[in-house]
C-alpha positions, -999 to +999 in steps of 0.1 A: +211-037+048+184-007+047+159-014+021+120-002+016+098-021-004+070-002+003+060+036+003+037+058-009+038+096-029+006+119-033+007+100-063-021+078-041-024+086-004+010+098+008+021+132+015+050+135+000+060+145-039+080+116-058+114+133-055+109+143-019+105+110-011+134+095-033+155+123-019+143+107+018+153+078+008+185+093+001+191+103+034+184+072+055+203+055+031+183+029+019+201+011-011+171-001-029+138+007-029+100+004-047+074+032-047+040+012-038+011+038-044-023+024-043-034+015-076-013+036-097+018+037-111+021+073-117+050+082-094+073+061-115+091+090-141+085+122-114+116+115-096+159+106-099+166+082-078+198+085-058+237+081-071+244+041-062+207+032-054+181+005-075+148+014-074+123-018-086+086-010-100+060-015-079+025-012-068-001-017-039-033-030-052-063-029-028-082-061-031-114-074-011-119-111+001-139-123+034-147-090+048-108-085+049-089-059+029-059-078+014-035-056+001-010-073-033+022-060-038+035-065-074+070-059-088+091-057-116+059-043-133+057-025-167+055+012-161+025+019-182+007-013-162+005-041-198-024-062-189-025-047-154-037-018-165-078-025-164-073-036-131-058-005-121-085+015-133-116-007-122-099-003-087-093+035-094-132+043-105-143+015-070-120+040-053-140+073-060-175+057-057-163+043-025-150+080-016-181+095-027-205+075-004-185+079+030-189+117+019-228+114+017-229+090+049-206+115+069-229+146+056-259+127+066-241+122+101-237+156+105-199+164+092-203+186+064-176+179+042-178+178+001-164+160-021-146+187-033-128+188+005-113+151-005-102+160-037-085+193-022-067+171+000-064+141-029-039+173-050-043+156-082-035+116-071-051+093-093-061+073-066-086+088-038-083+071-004-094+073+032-068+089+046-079+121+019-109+119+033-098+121+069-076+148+058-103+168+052-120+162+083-088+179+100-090+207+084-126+215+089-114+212+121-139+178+128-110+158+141-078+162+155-059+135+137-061+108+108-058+081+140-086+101+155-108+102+120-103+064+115-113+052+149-147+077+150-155+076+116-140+055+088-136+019+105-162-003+105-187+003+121-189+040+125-208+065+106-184+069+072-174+032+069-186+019+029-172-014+026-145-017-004-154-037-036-128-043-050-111-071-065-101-100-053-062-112-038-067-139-062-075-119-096-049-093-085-020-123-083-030-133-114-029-097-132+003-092-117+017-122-126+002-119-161+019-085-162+052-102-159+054-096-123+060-109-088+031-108-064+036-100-025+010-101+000+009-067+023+013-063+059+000-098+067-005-093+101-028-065+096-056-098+082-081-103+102-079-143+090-046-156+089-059-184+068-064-164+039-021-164+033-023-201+029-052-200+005-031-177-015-002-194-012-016-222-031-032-199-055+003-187-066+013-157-040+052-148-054+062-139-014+049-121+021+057-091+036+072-106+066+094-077+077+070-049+085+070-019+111+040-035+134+049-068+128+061-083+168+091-111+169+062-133+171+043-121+139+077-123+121+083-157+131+052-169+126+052-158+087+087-166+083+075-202+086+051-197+064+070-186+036+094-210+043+064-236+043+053-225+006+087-215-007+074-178-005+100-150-012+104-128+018+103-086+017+097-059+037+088-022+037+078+008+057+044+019+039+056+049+047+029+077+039+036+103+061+063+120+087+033+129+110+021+094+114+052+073+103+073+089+124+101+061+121+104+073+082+111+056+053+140+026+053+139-011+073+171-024+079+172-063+073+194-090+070+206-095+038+202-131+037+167-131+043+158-110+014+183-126-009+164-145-032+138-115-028+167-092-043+180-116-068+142-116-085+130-080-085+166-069-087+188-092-099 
């Protein structure tokens, strides 16, 4: 079945307005899906979802935790965030201080962007994030491409990189699970330490996101014996953002049985 678990609007760092990307999902046919913007939940009540679909509530929380960024997934949320709320906006404020300094770093580096470049680029989202930042840099015409951008000037250990502080995987489980929700660690593969899913794991993680687009057979089986392991729920997703750099689009097609009990929680 063609599912997505995982996308984003210009609510956060995508490109794409809430109903242009339900009406995307329309057209690949994905049957149910979850808008995941970074640290908001403001895309939930700007769109229709399509005739026969389920759409679930959810959100990507950016967290911090052994110089790895460790992104949460929660679901089945309440759409004004209940308890999650404060965490949201303590991530949302770390968000635009973080923005701020790469802005400085990269001006003192000798790309003379402003602030009010990213924000241009940000359109209104409540959440500022690299990718508006490398944005801008295209359109000064500084880079040709966010891939370009990242590698140059946002990773570590190049000229714009401010390390994240935000929370950690651990208080973000616990806020979405306090919320009433179910807590999915992001793009595991993407970790620099591997170890860190099993010390979540036992601090409650709901599931993983085993089924992702850069995940190889061997990533896939190795975290579908980790879930099986901790008795995680298994998902998937696209984190779709953008056409130009997701050029697969929105939609993962997945065996049904392996996101069963997945389905029967957040949608059931």
């Amino acid at each position: 079945m063609i599912v997505d678990f995982h996308s984003h609007t210009r609510a956060s760092d995508g490109s794409l307005a809430p109903q242009a990307l339900s009406d995307f999902m329309r057209k690949r046919g994905v049957r149910i899906f979850a808008v995941t913007d970074h640290d908001t939940l403001a895309a939930y009540g700007q769109f229709e979802a399509p005739g026969g679909s389920t759409v679930v509530t959810g959100i990507e929380i950016n967290t911090s935790y052994h110089e790895n960024e460790v992104h949460l997934l929660g679901y089945r949320l309440p759409l004004d965030g209940g308890p999650l709320e404060a965490v949201l906006a303590r991530n949302r404020a770390a968000r635009r201080t973080r923005i701020g300094r790469t802005v400085e770093q990269l001006q003192a580096a000798g790309y003379p962007i402003a602030m009010s470049d990213v924000e241009a680029e940000a359109e209104g989202a409540e959440s500022l994030g690299r990718p508006h930042v490398g944005k801008a840099l295209i359109r000064r015409g500084m880079v040709r491409d966010i891939e370009t951008a990242f590698r140059l000037l946002l990773r570590r250990g190049t000229p714009g990189y401010v390390p994240s502080s935000h929370i950690t995987p651990h208080a973000a489980i616990e806020a979405i699970q306090a919320a009433g929700g179910i807590a999915v660690l992001a793009h595991p593969g993407r970790l620099h330490d591997y170890e860190i899913v099993d010390e979540l794991a036992e601090h409650g993680l709901d599931g993983l996101e085993v089924f992702y687009p850069t995940h190889e057979r061997g990533a896939v089986q190795h975290f579908r014996d980790k879930a099986a392991r901790f008795g995680l729920l298994m998902s998937g997703g696209s984190d779709f953002h953008d056409i130009r750099y997701h050029t697969r689009g929105v939609g993962m097609e997945i065996e049904e049985a392996d996101i069963r009990p997945f389905l029967d929680r957040v949608a059931g």
